[in-house]
N, C-alpha and C positions, 0 to 999 in steps of 0.2 A: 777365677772370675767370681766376684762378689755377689748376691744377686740382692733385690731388694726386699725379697722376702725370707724369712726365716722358714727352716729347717717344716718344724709343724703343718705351715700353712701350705707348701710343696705337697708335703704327705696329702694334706685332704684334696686339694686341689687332684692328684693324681686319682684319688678313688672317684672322686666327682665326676671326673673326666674318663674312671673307665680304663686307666693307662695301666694300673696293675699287669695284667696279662703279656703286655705288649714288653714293660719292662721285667718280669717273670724271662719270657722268653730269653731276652740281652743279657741276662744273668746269668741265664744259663750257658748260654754263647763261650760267654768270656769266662764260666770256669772250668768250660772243655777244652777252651785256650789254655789257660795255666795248667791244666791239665798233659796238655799235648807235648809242651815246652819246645818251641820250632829251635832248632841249631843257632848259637849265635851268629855263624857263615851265611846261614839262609837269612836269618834278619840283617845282616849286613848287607846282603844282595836285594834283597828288598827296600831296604832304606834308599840303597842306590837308583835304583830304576824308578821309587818315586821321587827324588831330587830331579829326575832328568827329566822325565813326566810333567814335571810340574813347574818345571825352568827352574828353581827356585836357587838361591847359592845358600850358602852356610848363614850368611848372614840374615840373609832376609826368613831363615827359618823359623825363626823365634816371632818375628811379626807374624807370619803365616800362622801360628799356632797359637798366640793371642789373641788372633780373630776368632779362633774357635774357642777358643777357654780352654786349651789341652795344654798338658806338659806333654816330655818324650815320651815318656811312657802309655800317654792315650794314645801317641800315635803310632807308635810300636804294638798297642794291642790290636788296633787300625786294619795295619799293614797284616799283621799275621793272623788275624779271625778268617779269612775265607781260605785260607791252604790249613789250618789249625782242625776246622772244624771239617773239607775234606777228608784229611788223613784220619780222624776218630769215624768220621762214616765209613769209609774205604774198611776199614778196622771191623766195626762192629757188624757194617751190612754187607760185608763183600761177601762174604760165602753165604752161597745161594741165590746169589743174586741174578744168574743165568739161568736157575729155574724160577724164582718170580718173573724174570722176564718171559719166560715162554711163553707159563700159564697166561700172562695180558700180553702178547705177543700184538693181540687184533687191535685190542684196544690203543695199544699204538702207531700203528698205520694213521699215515699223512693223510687227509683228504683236502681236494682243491673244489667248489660245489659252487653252482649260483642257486639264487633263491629271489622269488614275486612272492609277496604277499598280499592280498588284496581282503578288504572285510564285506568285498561285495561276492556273494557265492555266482551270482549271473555270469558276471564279469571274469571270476576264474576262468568258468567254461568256456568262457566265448576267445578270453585269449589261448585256454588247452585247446581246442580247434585249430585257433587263427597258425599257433607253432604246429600242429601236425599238420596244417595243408600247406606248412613253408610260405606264410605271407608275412612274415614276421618273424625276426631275428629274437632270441630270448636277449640278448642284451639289450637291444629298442626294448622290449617288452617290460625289462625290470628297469629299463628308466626311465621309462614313459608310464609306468604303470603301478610301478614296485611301491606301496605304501610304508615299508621301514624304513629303517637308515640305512640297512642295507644299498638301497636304491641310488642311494649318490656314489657308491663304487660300482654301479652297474650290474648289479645281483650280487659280486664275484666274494665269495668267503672263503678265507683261509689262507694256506695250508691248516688245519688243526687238526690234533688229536681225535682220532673216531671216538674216545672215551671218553672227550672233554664236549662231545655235542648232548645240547640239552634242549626236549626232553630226551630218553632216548629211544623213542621210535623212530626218530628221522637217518639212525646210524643206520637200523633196519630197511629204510628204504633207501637208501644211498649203496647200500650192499647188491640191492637186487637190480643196480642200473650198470652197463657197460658204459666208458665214456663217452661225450655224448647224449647220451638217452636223458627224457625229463618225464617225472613222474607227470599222472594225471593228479587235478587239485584233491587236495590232502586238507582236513579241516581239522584244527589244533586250537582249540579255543575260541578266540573268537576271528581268526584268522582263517584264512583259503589260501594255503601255499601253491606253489609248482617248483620245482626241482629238477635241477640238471647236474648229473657228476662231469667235474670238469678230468677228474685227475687222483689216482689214488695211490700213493707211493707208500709200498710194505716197512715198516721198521725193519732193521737191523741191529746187532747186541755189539752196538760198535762204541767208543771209545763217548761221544758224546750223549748218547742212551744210556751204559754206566752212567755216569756223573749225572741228569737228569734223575733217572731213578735211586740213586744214593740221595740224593739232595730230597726228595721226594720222603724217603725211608727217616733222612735226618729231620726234616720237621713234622714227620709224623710222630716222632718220638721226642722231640722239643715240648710238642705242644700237648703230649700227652702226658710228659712229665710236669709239665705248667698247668694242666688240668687238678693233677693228684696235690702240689702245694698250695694250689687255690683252698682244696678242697681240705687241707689241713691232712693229709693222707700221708703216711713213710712213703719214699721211695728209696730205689736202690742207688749205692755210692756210684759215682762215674767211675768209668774205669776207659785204662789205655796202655796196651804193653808197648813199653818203649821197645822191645828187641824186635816186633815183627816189622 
């Protein structure tokens, strides 16, 4: 695909824009792909499932791949970067990866919570009352009441990550509620919460926590690698043994 501007002007245009990093990252992507070198059987099974995927026939490939500006081989690199760059994590962060999990074992436990916030402190207490003498349901309360956005799903948040709640004082008080139970108002700025655990479902070191925390592991080291050539800093060669 031609484009109308020359080579140069792209270049500045990407620092202008900031896009370095972002294409740092895609660089590195794709030389852990070529790196990895997936089976020609695997990219034939793959090409397959996307033809089928995709409706597409033999013919109409070639249109479909001029809409994007790709030849086979973009979409061959496509197809193989998310099993590519699997297999090098699996590779480099599997072992030990069941004691990093332990150690944040908590931190990954599900939570299901509603949340009021209100910026009037009166008004917290008078609905903490109105829900402990049972005149009032916490869901009326956080729709009728709720001042976030929260409040158009009717308090209700989540499932998420207890290690993904920010700031994190409120994992702490979601810890010390059974479900059911809702804290008394809590002040966080310039906010007056109340809180109710709806639901707290433990992690397990099961097949989609692997691949979650490998994936985790691999762009912490993507970007820590794209930090060190930002910074004009060596890093170390990629590496991947084909025989494990």
């Amino acid at each position: 695909m031609k484009t109308p501007i020359n080579e140069k002007r792209i270049l500045d245009l990407i620092l202008r824009m900031e896009l370095m990093p972002m294409i740092l990252q895609r660089h590195i992507e794709e030389e852990i792909v070529d790196l990895v070198q997936l089976s020609e059987s695997w990219q034939k099974n793959a090409f397959e499932e996307f033809m089928k995927g995709e409706k597409l026939s033999k013919d109409e490939l070639n249109s479909w791949l001029k809409k994007k500006g790709w030849n086979k081989d973009d979409l061959a690199l496509h197809l193989a970067r998310p099993e590519a760059l699997f297999r090098f994590s699996k590779q480099r962060f599997g072992p030990g990866l069941e004691e990093k999990y332990l150690t944040n074992a908590a931190d990954l436990d599900t939570v299901i919570y509603s949340l009021v916030r209100v910026k009037n402190l009166n008004l917290a207490h008078e609905l903490w009352m109105r829900l402990c003498e049972k005149e009032v349901s916490f869901v009326d309360v956080a729709a009728n009441y709720g001042e976030g956005p929260e409040a158009q799903r009717k308090g209700l948040i989540g499932p998420i990550a207890f290690g993904s709640l920010q700031p994190p004082i409120i994992r702490g008080l979601l810890r010390e509620l059974a479900p059911g139970e809702f804290t008394a108002p809590k002040t966080l700025g310039d906010w007056h919460l109340l809180m109710r655990l709806e639901q707290i479902s433990p992690s397990s070191f099961d097949e989609p926590t692997r691949e979650r925390l490998l994936k985790e592991q691999l762009d912490a080291y993507i970007q820590e690698r794209t930090n060190a050539l930002l910074a004009d800093e060596p890093v170390e060669p990629l590496h991947y043994d084909h025989e494990s």
